[in-house]
Structures are given as C-alpha cells and as structure tokens.
C-alpha positions in Angstrom: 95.6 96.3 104.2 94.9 97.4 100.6 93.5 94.6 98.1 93.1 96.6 95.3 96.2 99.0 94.7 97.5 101.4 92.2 101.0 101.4 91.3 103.2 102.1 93.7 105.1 105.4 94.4 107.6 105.4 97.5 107.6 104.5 100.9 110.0 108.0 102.3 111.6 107.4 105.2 113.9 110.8 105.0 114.6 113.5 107.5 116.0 116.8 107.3 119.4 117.0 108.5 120.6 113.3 107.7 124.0 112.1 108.3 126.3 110.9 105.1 128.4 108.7 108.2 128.8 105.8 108.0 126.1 103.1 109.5 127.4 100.6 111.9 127.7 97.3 111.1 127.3 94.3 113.6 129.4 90.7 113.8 126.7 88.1 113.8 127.2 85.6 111.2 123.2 84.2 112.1 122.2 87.3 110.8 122.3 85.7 107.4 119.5 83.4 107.6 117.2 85.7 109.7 113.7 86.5 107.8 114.2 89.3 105.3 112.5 92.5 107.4 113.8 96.0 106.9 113.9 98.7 109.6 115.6 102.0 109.5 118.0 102.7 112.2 119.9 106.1 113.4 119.0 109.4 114.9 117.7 110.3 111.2 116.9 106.9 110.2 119.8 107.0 107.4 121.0 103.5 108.5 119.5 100.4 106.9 119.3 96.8 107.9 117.7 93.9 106.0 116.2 92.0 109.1 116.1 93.0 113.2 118.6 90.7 113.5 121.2 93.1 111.3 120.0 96.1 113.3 120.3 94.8 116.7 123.7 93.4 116.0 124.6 96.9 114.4 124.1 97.9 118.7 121.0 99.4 117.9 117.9 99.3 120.2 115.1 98.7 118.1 112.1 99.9 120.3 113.9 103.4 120.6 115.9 103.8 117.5 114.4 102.2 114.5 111.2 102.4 112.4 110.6 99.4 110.2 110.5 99.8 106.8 108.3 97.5 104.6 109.1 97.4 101.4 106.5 99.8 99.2 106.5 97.5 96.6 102.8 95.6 98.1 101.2 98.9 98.3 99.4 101.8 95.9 100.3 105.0 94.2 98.6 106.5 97.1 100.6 109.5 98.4 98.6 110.4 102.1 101.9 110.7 103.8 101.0 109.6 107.9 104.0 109.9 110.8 103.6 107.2 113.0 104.2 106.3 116.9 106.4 107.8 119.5 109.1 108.0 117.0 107.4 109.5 114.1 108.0 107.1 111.5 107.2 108.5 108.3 105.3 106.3 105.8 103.8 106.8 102.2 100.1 105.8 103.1 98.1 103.7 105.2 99.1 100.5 104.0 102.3 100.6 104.3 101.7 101.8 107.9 99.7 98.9 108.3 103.0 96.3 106.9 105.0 98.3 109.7 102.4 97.3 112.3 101.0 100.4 112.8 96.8 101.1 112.8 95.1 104.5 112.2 94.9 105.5 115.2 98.6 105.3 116.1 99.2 107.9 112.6 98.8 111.4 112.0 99.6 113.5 108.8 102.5 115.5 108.9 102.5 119.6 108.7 102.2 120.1 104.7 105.6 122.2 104.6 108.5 122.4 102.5 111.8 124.5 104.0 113.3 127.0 102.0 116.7 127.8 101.7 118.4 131.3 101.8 120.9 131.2 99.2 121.1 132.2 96.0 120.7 129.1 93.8 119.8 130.6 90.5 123.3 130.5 88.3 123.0 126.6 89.3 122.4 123.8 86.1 118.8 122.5 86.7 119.0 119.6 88.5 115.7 118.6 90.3 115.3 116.7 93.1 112.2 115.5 95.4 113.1 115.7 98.8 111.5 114.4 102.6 108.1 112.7 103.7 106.1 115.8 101.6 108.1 115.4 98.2 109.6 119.0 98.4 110.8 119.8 95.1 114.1 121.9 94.4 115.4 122.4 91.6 119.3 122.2 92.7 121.6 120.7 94.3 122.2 124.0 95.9 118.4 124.6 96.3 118.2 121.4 98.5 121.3 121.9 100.7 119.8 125.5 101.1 116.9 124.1 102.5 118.6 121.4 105.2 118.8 118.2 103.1 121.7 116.6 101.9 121.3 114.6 98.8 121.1 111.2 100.4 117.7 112.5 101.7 116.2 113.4 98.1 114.8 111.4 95.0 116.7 112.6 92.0 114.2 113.6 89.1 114.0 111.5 86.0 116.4 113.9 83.6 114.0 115.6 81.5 115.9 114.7 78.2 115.5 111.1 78.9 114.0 109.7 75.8 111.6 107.0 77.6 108.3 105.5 76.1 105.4 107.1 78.2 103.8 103.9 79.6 103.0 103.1 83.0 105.0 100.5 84.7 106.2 101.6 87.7 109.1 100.7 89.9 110.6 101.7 93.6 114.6 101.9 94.1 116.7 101.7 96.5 118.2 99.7 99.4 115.5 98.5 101.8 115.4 100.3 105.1 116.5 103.0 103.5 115.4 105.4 100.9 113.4 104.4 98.3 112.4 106.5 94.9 109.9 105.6 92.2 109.8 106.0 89.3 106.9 105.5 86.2 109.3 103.1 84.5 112.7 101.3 84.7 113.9 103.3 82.1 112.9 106.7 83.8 114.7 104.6 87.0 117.8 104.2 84.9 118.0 107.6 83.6 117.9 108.7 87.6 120.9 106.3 88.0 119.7 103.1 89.4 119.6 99.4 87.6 117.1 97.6 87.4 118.5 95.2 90.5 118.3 98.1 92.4 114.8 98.3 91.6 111.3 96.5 92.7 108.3 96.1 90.1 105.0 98.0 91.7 101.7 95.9 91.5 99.4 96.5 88.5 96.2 98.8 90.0 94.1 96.7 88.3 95.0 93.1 90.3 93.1 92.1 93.5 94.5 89.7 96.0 93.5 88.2 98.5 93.8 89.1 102.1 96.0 86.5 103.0 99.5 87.4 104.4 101.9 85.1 103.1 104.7 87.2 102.4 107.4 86.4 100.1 110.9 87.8 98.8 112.2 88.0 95.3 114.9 89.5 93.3 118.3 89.6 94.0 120.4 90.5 97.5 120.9 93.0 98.9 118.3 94.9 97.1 115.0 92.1 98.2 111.4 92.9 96.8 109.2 92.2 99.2 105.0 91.1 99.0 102.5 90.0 100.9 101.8 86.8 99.5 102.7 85.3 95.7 99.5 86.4 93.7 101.0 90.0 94.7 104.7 89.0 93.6 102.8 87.0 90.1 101.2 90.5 89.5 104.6 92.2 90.1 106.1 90.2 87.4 108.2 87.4 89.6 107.2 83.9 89.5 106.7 81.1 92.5 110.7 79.9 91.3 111.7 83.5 91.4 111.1 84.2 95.5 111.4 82.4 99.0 108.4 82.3 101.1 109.0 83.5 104.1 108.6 81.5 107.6 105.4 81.6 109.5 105.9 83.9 112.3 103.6 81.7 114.3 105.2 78.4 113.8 106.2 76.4 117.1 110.3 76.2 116.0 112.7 76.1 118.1 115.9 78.8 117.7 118.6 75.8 117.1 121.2 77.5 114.2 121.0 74.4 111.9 120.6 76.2 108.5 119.1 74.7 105.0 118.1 75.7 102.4 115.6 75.0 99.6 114.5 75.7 96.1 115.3 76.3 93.0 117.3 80.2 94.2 117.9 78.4 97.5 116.1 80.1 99.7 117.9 80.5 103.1 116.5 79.5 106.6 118.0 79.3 109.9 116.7 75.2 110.8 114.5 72.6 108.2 111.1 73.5 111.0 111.3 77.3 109.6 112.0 76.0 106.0 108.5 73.4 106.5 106.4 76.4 108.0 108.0 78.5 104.5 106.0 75.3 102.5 109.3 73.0 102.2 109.5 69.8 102.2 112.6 69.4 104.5 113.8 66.5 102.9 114.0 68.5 99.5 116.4 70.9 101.5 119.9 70.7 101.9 121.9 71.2 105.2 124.6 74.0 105.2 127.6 72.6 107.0 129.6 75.2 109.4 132.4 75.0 108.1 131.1 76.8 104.7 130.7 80.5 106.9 127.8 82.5 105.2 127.8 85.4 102.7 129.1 88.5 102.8 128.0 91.7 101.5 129.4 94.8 100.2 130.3 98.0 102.2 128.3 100.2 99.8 126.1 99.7 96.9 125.3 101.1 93.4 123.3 103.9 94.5 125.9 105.5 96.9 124.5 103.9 100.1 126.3 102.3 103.0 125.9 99.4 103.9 124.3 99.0 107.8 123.4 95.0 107.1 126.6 93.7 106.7 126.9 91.7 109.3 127.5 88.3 107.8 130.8 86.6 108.4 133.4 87.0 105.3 135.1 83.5 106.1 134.3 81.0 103.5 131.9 83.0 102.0 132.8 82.5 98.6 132.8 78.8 98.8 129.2 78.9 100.6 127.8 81.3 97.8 129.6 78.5 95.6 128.1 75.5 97.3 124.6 76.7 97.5 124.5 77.7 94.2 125.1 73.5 93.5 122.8 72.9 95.8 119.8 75.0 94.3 120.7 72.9 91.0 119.6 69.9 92.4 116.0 71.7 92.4 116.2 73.2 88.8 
C-alpha cells in the first residue's frame, strides 16, 4: 500500500449500460453493527452496501456478484485505472486495488477507449460530464446517453461559473459502494451538487504514515470515510473523537449478537470482545438492550442514489438513535 499519497481523485466503479432500478434491500437487523466495508453489487455494479453483511442479506452472492469497494479516501491522485479478477473490478490505481485485496498480478489496465455516441448533440446547453473507469468526457446529457451511459454512471463537472478559490483541497463524493466523484475542493463539490456529508476529505500528498493497517471510520452515516489507520484520518482533517476504530479482523471473538457501544460518537459493535479488539475498554461501553431495535436508513440519499444497505430494522429505531445518542454523552 501507498505511504506517501497525493490527493485523492476517485475510486470508479461504473459500467456502461447501468441500471437506474432499484437495488434490493435485505431484512437483517445485525446488519447494523457489522464492520463498515463497502462492496458493489449487481450485474453493473450499480448497487451499494455498507458492509458484506448488507449485501448478502440484499440475496446477493458475493464471490460472483460484487466487487468491494474501499473507500478512495486512503489513497492518491493517481489515475492508472487497473480492472481486476474474474469479475473485472475496476479501480482507480494500485492502492486502492490493494484495500480490495487484490495484488498486481491479479490487475490489468483496461483498453484506453471512450464510446461515442451517434446522435446529434450539438443544440444541447453545455453540461459536461466525466463518465466510466477512463473518465470519458461528454459534454451533454445527450452526448453521454449517446454513447451508452446513463447519468448515474458519470461525474457531473464542477459548473464552470462556479466562483471557487483555486486552492487544492480535495474531496471524493458519493455513497460508498457506489459511485464516487472528486472534486479539487468542497466548494467545486457543492457547485456539482453534493454537501459536504456527502463528501470525504482526501489525504494531504505531503503526509507519510505508517504501514500499519488500523483502519478507522469517520464522518457521518450513511456516507462513512474510511482510512487505514488514524494518522491517515488526522491528516484528512478528523480527529481520534471524530471516528470508530474498527475491530481486528484477527481477534478470537465469538459471533454472539450482544451489541455495545463506545465513545464519544458511540461507535457501534456487534459484542464488548469486538469493541476491546477496536481499543475499548469494555467497561467504558454501554450495552444496547433488544428491545431498542437498531437504525434505520433512508430509501435514497442526497445525490439521487438508492439505497441497497438498508437493511436495518425500522422498529424502535428512533428511540435507539435517541438512546445511544445519551449514551455517547456519558463519554463527552
């Protein structure tokens, strides 16, 4: 993996020909406190999940029809786009292929073409967008559809009458698994049409961490920012109080459903052994009784995509969302 990284572009997982239907949804209210992990799921990949668990419950089978999707936030402003695997996932660079599990060997680079459309586009209003793993750019609406995208394949263009200081502070947007757009700043980002909750602050090029894979999540649900470890996160802008460490992968837990959870944002895991191996102290955490149900997300989000994680159980989820909201307060 990269230690010392530009700023961060976009991790593409698009396809020609993507379906606007809607993404399946599972019924597994565990789903909640899984380890934040994105894949993208579907014959096109247009279906996102925040963890395996969302995916699988969605009736997905993850070996044959999902690609994870790390969040592009850990890694440069590198664009070598590689396709990956038996399925061809498409990723940004090499480092992000690396957070998806993949090595060199296992990655190719995809043909450098762009279609073209056929029709006649030019009495369209300019209105350009950057489109699949090679950042075609069309100039329309009409140009893209032309060419076999829809628009929830493409990157809309910053507007070119935004008036936006010219400064370097990049960000990537978008719901994880799914597409993700960058942009050179928020503003540029909110000119495009996203907020900046929608949106995940790239690491400076000129920080070095070190190799240790720690990773942690920060920001706000749905739309997670995920990092390798929290010098990556500190560079990105988010303090230790702003993010949840996630579990160690490796630690000998067993899978009893007893969640906690910890911290100042109260940082969700499924037992108190995952929440230790995350660097609680699980006496400092606070049992979730049953009865409270879990949270509940949206069916579709700011930026026009559906939602494919919402699997969490609706029952009591406003109370929960109310009583672990008291319970971070006994960490503040």
């Amino acid at each position: 993996m990269f230690l010392s990284r530009s700023p961060l572009v976009v991790l593409a997982a698009f396809a020609v020909g993507s379906t606007d239907a809607a993404c399946p949804s599972g019924s597994d209210p565990n789903c909640a406190w899984e380890p934040f992990n994105p894949y993208s799921c579907g014959k096109e990949l247009e279906c996102p999940y925040n963890t395996r668990c969302d995916a699988e419950a969605a009736g997905y089978n993850i070996a044959a029809d999902c690609c994870q999707a790390p969040q592009p936030s850990g890694c440069g402003m590198i664009f070598q786009p590689l396709v990956c695997g038996d399925k061809q996932c498409p990723y940004d660079n090499l480092c992000v292929a690396e957070l998806a599990g993949y090595t060199e060997s296992q990655c190719k680079t995809p043909p450098p073409q762009c279609p073209e459309g056929t029709k006649n586009c030019s009495g369209e209003p300019n209105n350009p967008y950057t489109c699949g793993i090679n950042r075609c750019e069309y100039r329309t609406i009409c140009d893209l559809e032309s060419a076999g995208f829809s628009v929830s394949d493409c990157c809309q263009d910053t507007r070119t009458n935004s008036a936006c200081a010219s400064i370097e502070d990049p960000v990537s947007c978008g719901r994880p698994g799914g597409k993700q757009c960058a942009y050179p700043t928020q503003c540029q980002a909110d000119a495009a049409g996203y907020n900046s909750n929608q949106c995940c602050n790239a690491i400076p090029g000129n920080v070095a961490c070190a190799s240790i894979y720690e990773p942690v999540v920060c920001g706000t649900s749905p739309f997670w920012c995920g990092y390798g470890n929290q010098c990556e996160a500190d560079a990105a802008g988010y303090s230790a109080a702003e993010c949840c460490r996630q579990p160690d992968p490796n630690a000998a837990c067993v899978s009893d459903f007893a969640p906690v959870v910890c911290g100042q944002i109260a940082c969700q895991y499924s037992n108190a052994c995952l929440a230790e191996s995350a660097g609680f102290d699980p006496k400092s955490c606070v049992v979730v009784p049953p009865s409270m149900g879990t949270f509940s997300e949206p069916d579709s989000f700011a930026d026009g995509t559906t939602s494919g994680a919402n699997c969490k159980a609706a029952a009591g989820a406003a109370g929960a969302a109310a009583a672990l909201a008291a319970a971070a307060a006994n960490f503040a």
